[in-house]
N, C-alpha and C positions, 0 to 999 in steps of 0.2 A: 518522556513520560514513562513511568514504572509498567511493566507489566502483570506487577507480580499478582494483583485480585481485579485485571481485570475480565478475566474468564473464569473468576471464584465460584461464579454460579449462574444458574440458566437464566434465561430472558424469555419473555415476550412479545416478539416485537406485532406490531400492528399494518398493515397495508391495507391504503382504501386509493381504489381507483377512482378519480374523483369526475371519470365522464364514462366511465365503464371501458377505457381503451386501455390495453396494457401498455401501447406504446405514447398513449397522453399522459393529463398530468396525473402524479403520482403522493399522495401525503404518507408519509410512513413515521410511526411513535412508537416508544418502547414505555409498557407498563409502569407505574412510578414514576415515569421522568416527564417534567414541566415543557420540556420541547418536542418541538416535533421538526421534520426536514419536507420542504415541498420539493417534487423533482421534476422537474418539466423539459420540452424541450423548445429551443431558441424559436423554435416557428410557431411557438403558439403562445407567443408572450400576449398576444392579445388575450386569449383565455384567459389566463394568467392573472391579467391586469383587473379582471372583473371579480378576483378573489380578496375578501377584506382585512385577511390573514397576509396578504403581501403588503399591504401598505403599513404594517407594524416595523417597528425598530428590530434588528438583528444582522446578522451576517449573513452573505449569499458568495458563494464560488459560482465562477462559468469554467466550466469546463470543455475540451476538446481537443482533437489532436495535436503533437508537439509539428510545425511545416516544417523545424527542422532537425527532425527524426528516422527518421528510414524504417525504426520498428515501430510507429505507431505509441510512441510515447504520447503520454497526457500532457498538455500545459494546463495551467489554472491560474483563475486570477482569486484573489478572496478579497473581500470588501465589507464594509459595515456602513450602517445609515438608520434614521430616525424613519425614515418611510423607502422601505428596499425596493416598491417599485420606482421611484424619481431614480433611485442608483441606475436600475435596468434601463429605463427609459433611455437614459445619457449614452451607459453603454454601448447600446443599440444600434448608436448612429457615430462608435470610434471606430475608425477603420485596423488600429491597432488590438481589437478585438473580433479581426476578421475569422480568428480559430474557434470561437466559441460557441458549441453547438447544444452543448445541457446547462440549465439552468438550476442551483441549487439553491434553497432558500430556506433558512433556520431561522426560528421564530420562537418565543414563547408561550403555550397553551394559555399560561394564566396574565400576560404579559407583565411577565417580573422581569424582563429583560432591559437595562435600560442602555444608554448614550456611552456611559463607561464600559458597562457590561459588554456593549458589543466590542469597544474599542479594543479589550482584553481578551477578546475570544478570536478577533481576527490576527491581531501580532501573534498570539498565540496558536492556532494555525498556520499562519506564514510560518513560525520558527520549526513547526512538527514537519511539516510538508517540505522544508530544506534540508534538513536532519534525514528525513526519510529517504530522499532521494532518486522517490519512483517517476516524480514528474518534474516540468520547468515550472518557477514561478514565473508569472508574467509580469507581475507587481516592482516597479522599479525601485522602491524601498523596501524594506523591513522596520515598520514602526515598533519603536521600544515600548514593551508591556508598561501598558501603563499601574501606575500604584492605585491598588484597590483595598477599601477594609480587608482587614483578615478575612474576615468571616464570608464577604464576599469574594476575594480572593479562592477560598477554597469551595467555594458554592459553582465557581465557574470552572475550577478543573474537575467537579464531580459531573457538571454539563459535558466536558470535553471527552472525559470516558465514555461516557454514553455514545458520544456519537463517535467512536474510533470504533463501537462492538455497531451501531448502526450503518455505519456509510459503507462498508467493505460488505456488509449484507445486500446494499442495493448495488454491489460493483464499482464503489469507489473506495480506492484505497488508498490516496496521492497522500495521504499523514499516518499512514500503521508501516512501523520501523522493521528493517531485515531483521530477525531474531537473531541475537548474539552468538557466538560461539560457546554456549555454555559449559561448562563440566559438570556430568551430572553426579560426580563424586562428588562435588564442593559443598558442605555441609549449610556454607554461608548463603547457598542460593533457596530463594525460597520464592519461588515461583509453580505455577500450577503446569508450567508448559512440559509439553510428552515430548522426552527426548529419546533419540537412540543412540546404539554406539555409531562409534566415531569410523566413518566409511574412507577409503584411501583406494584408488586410482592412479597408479603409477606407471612408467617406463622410462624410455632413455628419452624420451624428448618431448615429457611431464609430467609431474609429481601432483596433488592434490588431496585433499580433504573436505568431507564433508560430514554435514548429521543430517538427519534428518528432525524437524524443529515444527509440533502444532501441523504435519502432514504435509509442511515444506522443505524440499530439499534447496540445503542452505551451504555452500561450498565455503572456505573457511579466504579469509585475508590472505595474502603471502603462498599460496595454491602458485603453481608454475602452469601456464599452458604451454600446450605446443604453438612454437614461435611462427605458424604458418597455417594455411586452412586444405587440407586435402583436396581434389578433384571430387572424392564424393560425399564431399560436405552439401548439404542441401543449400539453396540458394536462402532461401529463409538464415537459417543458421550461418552461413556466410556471413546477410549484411549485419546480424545480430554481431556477432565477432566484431566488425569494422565496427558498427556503433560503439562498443566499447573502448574499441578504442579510442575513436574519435572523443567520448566522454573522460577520458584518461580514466577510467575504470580499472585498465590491465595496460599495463606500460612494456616497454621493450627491454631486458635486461639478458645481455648478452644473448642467447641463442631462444630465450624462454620469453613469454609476455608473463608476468606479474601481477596478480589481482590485486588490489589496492583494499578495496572492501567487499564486508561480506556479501555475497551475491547467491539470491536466491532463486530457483526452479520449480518448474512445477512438477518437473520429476525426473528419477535419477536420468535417466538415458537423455532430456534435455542437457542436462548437465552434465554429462560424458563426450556427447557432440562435440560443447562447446572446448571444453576443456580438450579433447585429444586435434580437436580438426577435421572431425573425418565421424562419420554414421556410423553408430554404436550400437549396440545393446545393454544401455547401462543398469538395467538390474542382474545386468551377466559381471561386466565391468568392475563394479564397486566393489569389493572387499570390505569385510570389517578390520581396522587396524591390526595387524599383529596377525592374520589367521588369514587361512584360505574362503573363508565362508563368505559366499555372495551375497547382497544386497539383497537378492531372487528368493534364497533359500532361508537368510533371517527371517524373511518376511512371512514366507509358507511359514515356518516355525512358529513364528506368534501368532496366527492364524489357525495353527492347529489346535496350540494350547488353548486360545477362546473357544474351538467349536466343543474338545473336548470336556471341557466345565459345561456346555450345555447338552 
């Protein structure tokens, strides 16, 4: 899915604690939009089930840890149904759903959502959520989108944006894509996303690139790590490395492991860790392409220049 207006402009979004527990269930709706998402968690599907919003036609994700992950990856399953509690119900009692510990449930406000409508929302999910690659599907298929009028055709990817700027607000983010490796020379791009220059990481035993991409630091494809993990590599950081590999994320090519795809951070010095082997200081680290200037000191720089306008 495009990014390019999906952060065109501000939202709204709505949370109503629906027993006053922050940790119960949760309704959350964004201004304008016909849907809303229920969030709950797996133990209290009984609550749940007394809700007359669940028993409408839509799609619902279980979400929970991947067992076999070592970093705490997501699995998910997504599903659709004419009454989403009979879906849960079932679930409930397969033991191949023994990961699943939140509950999510998309519905329609006005119930314009119908049989088709979900059928297109959930393949379509399954295909974001593969694409994306943050989490497993658990789902032993990928059903083909099914053919919908035009009009509702694009009625249901105006639903799907909504909730790619909603779910990563409640902490799900298993379908919003690593950001590209953009150029922000290329006059052809037209996207709203805040890039920076292009940061580089080097030595004898690895090369890398990255931007920084919407306050994500995003390491580029074809990055070389070092082909080994130092002694004071954190254990954390360790098994993240192995996961990777194990994922064939970063493959073995001659003396260097190889990043496959883009691979994003939540900030530089995670992203130095991994890439050198060994505890860093990656806003000392990063360089901007081509020049000595740190990661550390672009940043003070653009920092200065906003305080200075005010």
């Amino acid at each position: 899915m495009d990014r390019t207006d999906l952060y065109a402009e501000g939202k709204t979004i709505k949370l109503f604690l629906a027993d006053g527990n922050p940790k119960g269930i949760l309704v959350a709706e964004i201004s304008n939009w016909t849907g809303k998402v229920l969030v709950a968690p797996r133990s209290q599907l009984e609550k749940v089930a007394k809700r007359p919003d669940i028993e409408k036609t839509g799609v619902y994700v279980l979400v929970g840890d991947d067992p076999q992950s070592s970093t705490r990856r997501d699995r998910v399953y997504i599903g659709e149904g004419d009454n989403i509690l009979s879906r849960l119900t079932r679930h409930n009692s397969d033991p191949e759903k023994d990961f699943w510990v939140t509950t999510l449930a998309i519905t329609s406000k006005d119930e314009s959502l119908t049989k088709a409508h979900g059928r297109y929302l959930e393949s379509r999910m399954i295909q974001l959520t593969v694409e994306a690659g943050r989490a497993s599907v658990q789902n032993s298929t990928n059903p083909d989108v099914p053919k919908l009028p035009e009009s509702d055709r694009s009625d249901m990817e105006v639903f799907l944006k909504q909730l790619l700027i909603l779910l990563p607000v409640l902490g799900f983010s298993f379908m919003v894509p690593v950001p590209a490796s953009q150029d922000s020379e290329d006059s052809q791009i037209q996207t709203s996303a805040e890039l920076s220059p292009v940061f580089q990481y080097n030595s004898d035993d690895f090369q890398a690139e990255a931007r920084e991409i919407d306050g994500v630091f995003v390491v580029f494809a074809g990055s070389r790590f070092r082909g080994y993990a130092l002694q004071s590599l954190s254990p954390a950081n360790r098994e993240y490395r192995e996961q990777l590999i194990k994922d064939g994320k970063i493959v073995l090519d001659d003396q260097f492991y190889v990043l496959r795809f883009n691979l994003e951070f939540s900030s530089p010095s995670a992203a130095a860790c991994i890439v050198s082997g060994t505890t860093v200081n990656g806003r000392n680290a990063w360089t901007i392409k081509g020049t000595k200037q740190t990661y550390s000191s672009w940043n003070q720089e653009r920092l200065n220049r906003v305080s200075t306008l005010n």
